[in-house]
C-alpha positions in Angstrom: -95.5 54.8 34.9 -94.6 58.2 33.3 -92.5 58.8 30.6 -90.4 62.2 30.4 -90.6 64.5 27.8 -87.3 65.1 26.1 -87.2 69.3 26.9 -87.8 70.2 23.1 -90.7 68.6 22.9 -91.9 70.5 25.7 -91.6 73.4 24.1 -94.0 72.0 21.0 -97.1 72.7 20.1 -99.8 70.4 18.2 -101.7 72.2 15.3 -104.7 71.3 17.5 -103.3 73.4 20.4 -102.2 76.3 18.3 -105.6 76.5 17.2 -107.3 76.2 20.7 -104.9 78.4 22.4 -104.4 80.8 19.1 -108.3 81.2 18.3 -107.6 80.2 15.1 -109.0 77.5 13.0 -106.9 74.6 12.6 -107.4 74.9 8.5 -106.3 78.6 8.5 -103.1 77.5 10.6 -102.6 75.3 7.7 -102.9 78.0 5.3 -100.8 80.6 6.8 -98.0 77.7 6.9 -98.3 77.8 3.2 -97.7 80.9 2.8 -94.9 81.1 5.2 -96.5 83.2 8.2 -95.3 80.6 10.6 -93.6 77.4 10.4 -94.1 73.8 12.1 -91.7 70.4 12.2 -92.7 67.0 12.3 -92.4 64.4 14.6 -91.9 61.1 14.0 -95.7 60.1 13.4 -95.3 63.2 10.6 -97.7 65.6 13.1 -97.1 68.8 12.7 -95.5 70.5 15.9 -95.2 74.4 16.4 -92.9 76.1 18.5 -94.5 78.3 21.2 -93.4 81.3 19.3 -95.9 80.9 16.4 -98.7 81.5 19.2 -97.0 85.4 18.9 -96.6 85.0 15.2 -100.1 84.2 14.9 -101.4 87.2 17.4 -99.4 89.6 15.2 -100.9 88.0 12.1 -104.8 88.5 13.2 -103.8 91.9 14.2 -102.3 93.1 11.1 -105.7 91.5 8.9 -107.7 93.6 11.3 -105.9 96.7 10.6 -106.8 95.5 6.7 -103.2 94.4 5.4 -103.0 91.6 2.7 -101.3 88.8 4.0 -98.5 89.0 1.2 -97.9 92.5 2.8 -97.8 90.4 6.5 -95.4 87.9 5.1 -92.8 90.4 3.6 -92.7 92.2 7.3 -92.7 88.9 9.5 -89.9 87.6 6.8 -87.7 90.0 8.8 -87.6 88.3 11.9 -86.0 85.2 12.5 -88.7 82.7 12.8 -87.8 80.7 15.8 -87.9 84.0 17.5 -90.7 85.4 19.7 -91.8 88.7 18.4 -91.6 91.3 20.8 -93.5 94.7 21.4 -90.6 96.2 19.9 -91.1 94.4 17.1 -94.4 94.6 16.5 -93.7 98.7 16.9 -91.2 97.9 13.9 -93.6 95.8 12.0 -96.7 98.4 12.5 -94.8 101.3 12.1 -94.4 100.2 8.2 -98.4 100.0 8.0 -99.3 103.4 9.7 -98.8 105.3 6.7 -101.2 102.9 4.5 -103.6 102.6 7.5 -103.9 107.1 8.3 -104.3 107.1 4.1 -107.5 104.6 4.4 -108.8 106.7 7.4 -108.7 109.7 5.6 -110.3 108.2 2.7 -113.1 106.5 5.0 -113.8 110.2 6.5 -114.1 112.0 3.1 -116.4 108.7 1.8 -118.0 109.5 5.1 -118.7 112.7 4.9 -120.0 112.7 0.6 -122.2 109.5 1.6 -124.3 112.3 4.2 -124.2 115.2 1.3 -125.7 112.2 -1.1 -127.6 111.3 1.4 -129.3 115.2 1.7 -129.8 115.3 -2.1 -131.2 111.4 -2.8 -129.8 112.0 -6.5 -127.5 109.0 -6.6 -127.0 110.6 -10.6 -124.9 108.1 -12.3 -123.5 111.4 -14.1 -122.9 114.0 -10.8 -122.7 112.2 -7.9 -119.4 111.7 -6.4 -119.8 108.2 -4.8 -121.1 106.6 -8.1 -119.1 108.0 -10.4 -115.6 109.3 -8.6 -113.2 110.9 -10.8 -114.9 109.8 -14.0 -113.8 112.5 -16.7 -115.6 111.2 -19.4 -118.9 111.7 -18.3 -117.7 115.3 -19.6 -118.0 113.7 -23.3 -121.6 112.7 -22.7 -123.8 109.2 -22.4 -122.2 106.0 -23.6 -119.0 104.1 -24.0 -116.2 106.2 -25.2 -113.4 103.8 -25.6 -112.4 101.4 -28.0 
C-alpha cells in the first residue's frame, strides 16, 4: 500500500538529488549552503531537503564561476532575490548585467596579454628588466638592480 506525499514534500529535493540532477557534487552543495548561495530545511530525520528552485539557483551559480566571479561577488547578487523564488531569464539578465563590465575589462586585458605574449614570443628575451609580461609596470627597474625599498 502507498502512502501520499503531503504536496510540499513533493516539491523537495534530497541533497543527493540536487547533486544528480544539478551536476554538482553533493560536498560543494554543502558548501555553497554555507555561504548562503542556496538554502535547504530539514525534515524530521534532520535530512536536508531543497526546494526545486535551488536547481536554478545552482545553474546560475556554475554560470557566474565560469564567467570568473568570486562566489562572495555571486552571493551579494543572488542576496537580491527572494530565495524561495525561481530565478528567471530576467533575472539572470539583471544579475549578469552587473558582471558585464568586470567580464569586457578581463577580455580586454586577456587580448593585450595576448597580443605582448606573441611580440615576447618574436624576441625570446623574457629580460626580467624590459619585458612587459615579467615585469609590467615596474618603475623601479628605472633605479637599477636590486631591492629599493625598505
Amino acid at each position: 500500500m502507498r502512502t501520499s506525499t503531503p504536496a510540499s514534500q513533493e516539491k523537495l529535493l534530497s541533497v543527493g538529488q540536487l547533486a544528480a540532477r544539478s551536476g554538482v557534487a553533493v560536498t560543494a552543495l554543502h558548501f555553497y549552503e554555507t555561504k548562503g548561495l542556496i538554502q535547504s530545511t530539514r525534515n524530521g530525520g534532520n535530512q536536508r531537503r531543497y526546494p526545486r528552485a535551488m536547481l536554478r539557483r545552482v545553474a546560475v551559480v556554475k554560470m557566474a564561476q565560469r564567467l570568473g566571479i568570486p562566489l562572495a561577488e555571486i552571493a551579494t547578487a543572488l542576496a537580491a532575490l527572494p530565495i524561495d523564488h525561481t530565478p528567471s531569464a530576467e533575472d539572470w539578465q539583471r544579475l549578469s548585467a552587473g558582471w558585464r563590465e568586470d567580464l569586457n575589462r578581463r577580455i580586454d586585458e586577456m587580448i593585450r596579454l595576448r597580443d605582448q605574449l606573441d611580440g615576447c614570443i618574436g624576441c625570446g628575451c623574457m629580460s626580467l628588466k624590459e619585458c612587459p609580461l615579467r615585469n609590467r609596470q615596474d618603475h623601479l627597474a628605472e633605479s637599477g638592480p636590486g631591492p629599493h625599498l625598505p
